[in-house]
N, C-alpha and C positions, 0 to 999 in steps of 0.2 A: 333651626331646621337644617339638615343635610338632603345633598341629593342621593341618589341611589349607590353610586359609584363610591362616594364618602363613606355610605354604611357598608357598602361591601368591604371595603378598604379598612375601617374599625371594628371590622367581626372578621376581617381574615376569609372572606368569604368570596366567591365569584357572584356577578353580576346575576348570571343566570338562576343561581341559587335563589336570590331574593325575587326576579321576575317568578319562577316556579313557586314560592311559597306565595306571590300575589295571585295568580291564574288558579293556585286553589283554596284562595279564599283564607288562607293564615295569618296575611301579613298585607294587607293592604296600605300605600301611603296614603298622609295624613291632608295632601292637599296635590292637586297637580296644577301647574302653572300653565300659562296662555300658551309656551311654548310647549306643552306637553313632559315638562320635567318634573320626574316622582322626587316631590317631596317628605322628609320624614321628622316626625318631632319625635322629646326626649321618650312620649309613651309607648310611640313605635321600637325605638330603643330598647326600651322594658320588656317590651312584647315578642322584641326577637334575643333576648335573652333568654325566655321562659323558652321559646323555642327551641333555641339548642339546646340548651340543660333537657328536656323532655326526650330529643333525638338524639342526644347522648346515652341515653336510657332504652334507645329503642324504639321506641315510640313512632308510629307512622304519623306521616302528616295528614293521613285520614281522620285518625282520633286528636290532633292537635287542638283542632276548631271547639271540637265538644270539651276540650281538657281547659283551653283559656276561656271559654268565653262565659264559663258558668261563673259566678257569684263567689269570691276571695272564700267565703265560709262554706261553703260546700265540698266538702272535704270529703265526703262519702264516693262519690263519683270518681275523683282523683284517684283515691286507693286505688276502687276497684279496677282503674283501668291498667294505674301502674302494679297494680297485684296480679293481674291477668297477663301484664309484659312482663314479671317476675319469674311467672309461674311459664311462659315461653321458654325463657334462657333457659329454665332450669333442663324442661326437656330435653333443649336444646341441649345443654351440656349433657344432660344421659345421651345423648345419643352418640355423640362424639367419645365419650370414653370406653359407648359398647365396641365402637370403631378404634380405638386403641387397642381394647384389647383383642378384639381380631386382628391386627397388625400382632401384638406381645405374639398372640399364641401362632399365627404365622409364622414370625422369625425366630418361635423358642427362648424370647429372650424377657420371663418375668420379671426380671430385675428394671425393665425400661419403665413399666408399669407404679412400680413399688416407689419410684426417685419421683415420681408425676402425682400424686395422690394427694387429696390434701386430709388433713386430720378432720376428725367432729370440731376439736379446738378452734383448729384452722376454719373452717366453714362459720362456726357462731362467733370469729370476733369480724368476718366477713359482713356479716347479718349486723352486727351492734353497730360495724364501722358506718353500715349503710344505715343509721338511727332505728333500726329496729328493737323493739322491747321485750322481753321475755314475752309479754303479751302477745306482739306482734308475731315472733316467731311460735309462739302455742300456735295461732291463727293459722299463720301458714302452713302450718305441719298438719293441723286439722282440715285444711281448702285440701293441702297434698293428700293424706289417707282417704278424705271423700271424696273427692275425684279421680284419683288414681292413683288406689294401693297396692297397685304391682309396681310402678314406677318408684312409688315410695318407697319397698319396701327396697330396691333395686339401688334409690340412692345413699339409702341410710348403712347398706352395705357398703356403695363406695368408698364409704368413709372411713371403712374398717372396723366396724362396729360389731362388738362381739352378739349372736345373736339373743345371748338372753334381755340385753340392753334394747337392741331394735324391737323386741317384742313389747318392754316394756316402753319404747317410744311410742309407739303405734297404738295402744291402750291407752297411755295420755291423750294421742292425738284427735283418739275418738272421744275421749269427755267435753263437756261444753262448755 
């Protein structure tokens, strides 16, 4: 068992940080002592592992509670939340490169754009690096054309994708 300060001290973390994930309910210690000192075993350990690895992801610590505390085999739940925080960034990065290139086309200068870009290549060893399966990216390509195939069609251009390809992505993405 460590006290609090020990775990903050072995995660690199501030005190505050771990108080904050107790107050909402993420990370509670495993015992507190007569003198009021939060104690923590190796589960709490564990348990603030999943956490960062999760908040490393994005992940708020609102969905933390509902992501750890389900059933190691429930795996369906996980996805979808980390698919729904997937499917954030992505936006996220559309929006920031519609913001690029109103910066490009402000300063006249295309060529700033063109050095920033990343390939289709680039993007699917992005996806594999992060264990996604051809499967999984069908998936997401198909979450991304049902849910928003203007942004779709808006990233699959990013990538420079000639359009008779992007059409023929977007046809895959609606099969099931």
């Amino acid at each position: 068992m460590i006290t609090i300060s020990q775990l903050a001290k072995k995660f690199a973390l501030s005190r505050t940080t771990l108080l904050y994930y107790e107050r909402e309910g993420v990370l509670v210690p495993s015992r507190r002592s007569d003198n009021g000192y939060r104690w923590y075993g190796p589960e709490k350990e564990a348990r603030l592992e999943k956490i960062l690895a999760y908040r490393s992801f994005g992940v708020s610590v609102a969905q933390l509670t509902d992501l750890l505390d389900r059933p190691q085999n429930d795996t369906v739940a996980q996805e979808s939340i980390l698919m729904a925080q997937f499917n954030a960034l992505e936006q996220e990065i559309q929006q920031l490169r519609l913001q690029q290139k109103a910066i490009v086309q402000f300063m006249g200068c295309p060529e700033l754009l063109e050095q920033k870009m990343i390939s289709k290549e680039g993007w699917t060893q992005i996806m594999r690096d992060a264990g996604l399966t051809d499967d999984d990216m069908h998936n997401w390509h198909r979450q991304f054309e049902l849910s928003r195939p203007e942004e779709h069609q808006k990233f699959l251009e990013s990538l420079n994708i000639d359009a008779e390809e992007i059409t023929q992505i977007r046809a895959w993405s609606r099969e099931g």
